[in-house]
Structure formats: structure tokens, C-alpha cells
N, C-alpha and C positions, 0 to 999 in steps of 0.2 A: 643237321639236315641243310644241304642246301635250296636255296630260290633262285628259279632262272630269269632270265628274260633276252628276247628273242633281237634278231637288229637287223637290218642288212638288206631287203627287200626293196623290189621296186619294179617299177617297167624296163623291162629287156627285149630288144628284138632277137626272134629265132635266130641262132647260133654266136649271140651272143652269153656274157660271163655275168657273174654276181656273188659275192662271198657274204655267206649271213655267218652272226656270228652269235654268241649265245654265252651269257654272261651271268655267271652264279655268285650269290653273296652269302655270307655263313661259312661252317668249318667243314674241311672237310673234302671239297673241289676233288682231289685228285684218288682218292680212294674210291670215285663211282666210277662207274660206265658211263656214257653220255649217247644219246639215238638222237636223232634227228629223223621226225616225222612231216608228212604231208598229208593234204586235206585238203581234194579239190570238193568244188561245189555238187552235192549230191552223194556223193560217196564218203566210205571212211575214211579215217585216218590210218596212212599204213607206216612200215616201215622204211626210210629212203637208208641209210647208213646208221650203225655205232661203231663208237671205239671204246675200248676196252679201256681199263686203268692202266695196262701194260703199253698199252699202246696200240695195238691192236686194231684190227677194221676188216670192216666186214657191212658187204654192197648189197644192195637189192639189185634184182638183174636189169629193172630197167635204168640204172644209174650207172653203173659197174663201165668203166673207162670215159664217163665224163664228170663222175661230183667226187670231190676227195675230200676226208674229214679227216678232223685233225686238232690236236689240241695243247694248248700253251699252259699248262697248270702253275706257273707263276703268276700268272696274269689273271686267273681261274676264270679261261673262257675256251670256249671251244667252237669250230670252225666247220662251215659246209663251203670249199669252193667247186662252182657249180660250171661248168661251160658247157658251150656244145649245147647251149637250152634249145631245146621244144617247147612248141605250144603246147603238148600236153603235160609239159611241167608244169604250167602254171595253178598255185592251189596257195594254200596258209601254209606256212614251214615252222613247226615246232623242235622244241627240244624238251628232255628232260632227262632226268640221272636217278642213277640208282646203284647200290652197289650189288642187286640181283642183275645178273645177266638175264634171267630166264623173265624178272621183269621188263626189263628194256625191251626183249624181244618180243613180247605181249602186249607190249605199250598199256602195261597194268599200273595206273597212278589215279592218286584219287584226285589229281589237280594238274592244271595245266594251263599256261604263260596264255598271255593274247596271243602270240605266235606274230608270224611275220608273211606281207603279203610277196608273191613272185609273182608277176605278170608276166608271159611270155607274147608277144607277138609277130603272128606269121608273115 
């Protein structure tokens, strides 16, 4: 099983960049999925990107041709780079793994990192 933790956050002005990045320790790294979630204030936590163990990826629509993820499974860390921010990007950015896809896409885990904060400003 791995443990994540989150990295990379910070204040950005709109249409600016940010690459969080998402660091797992334990065995195992490259045989999950890995999602990268967000959580603005008020609302849930949804789905922004995962990638598969294959390599794989697959966008939420309001992301889809500005955040690309991505991941270096030597290094067992995995990668949201982010451009093109909106202010209504801004929220906590998680990650987590699994080796269900059908979890990843449910973002069904019984535990989850501090996350990482993004501030976008307009």
C-alpha cells in the first residue's frame, strides 16, 4: 500500500502555471492508478485528472487542454501540470492511488493527504 503526499501549490495569477506534484512511499507506486482531486471551499471533492498504470489519462472537462498529468514511477511521484489557471481553479488539490480504476473514479478511499493549496488570482 502506498502513502501519498501532496506538494506544489501556491498563489498564481490567472493565466498563469503551477505543477503539484504527488509523492508516494511504500511498494508498489507503479501498479496503481493515480487521480488527482480538487476541493474548492463549499463544495466536494471531484475528479480533475488520473492516469492509469499504463500510462493512460483521462481529463475532467473543465481541465481537458490546460492541466496534463503525468507520472515518473522511478521517482514514485506523480505530476499535475496546470496552466491557463482560472480563478475558479482555485481549491485544495489532492491525490490518491489505487489499483481500482472504478475507485479512483469515485474517489472512494478511506483516507486522504492534507492536500495542496492553489490560489488562483483574477
Amino acid at each position: 500500500q502506498v502513502q501519498l503526499a501532496e506538494s506544489g501549490g501556491g498563489l498564481v495569477q490567472a493565466g498563469g502555471s503551477v505543477r503539484l506534484s504527488c509523492t508516494a512511499s511504500g511498494r508498489g507506486f507503479s501498479a496503481n492508478h493515480i487521480g488527482w482531486y480538487r476541493q474548492a471551499p463549499g463544495n466536494q471533492r471531484v475528479l480533475v485528472a488520473f492516469i492509469r498504470s499504463d500510462g493512460s489519462t483521462h481529463y475532467a472537462d473543465p481541465v481537458k487542454g490546460r492541466f496534463t498529468i503525468s507520472r515518473d514511477n522511478a521517482k514514485n511521484t506523480a505530476y499535475l501540470q496546470m496552466n491557463s489557471l482560472k480563478p475558479e481553479d482555485t481549491a485544495v488539490y489532492y491525490c490518491n492511488a489505487d489499483q481500482s480504476l472504478v475507485a479512483i473514479m469515485r474517489a472512494d478511499f478511506g483516507s486522504w493527504g492534507q492536500g495542496t493549496q492553489v490560489t488562483v488570482s483574477s
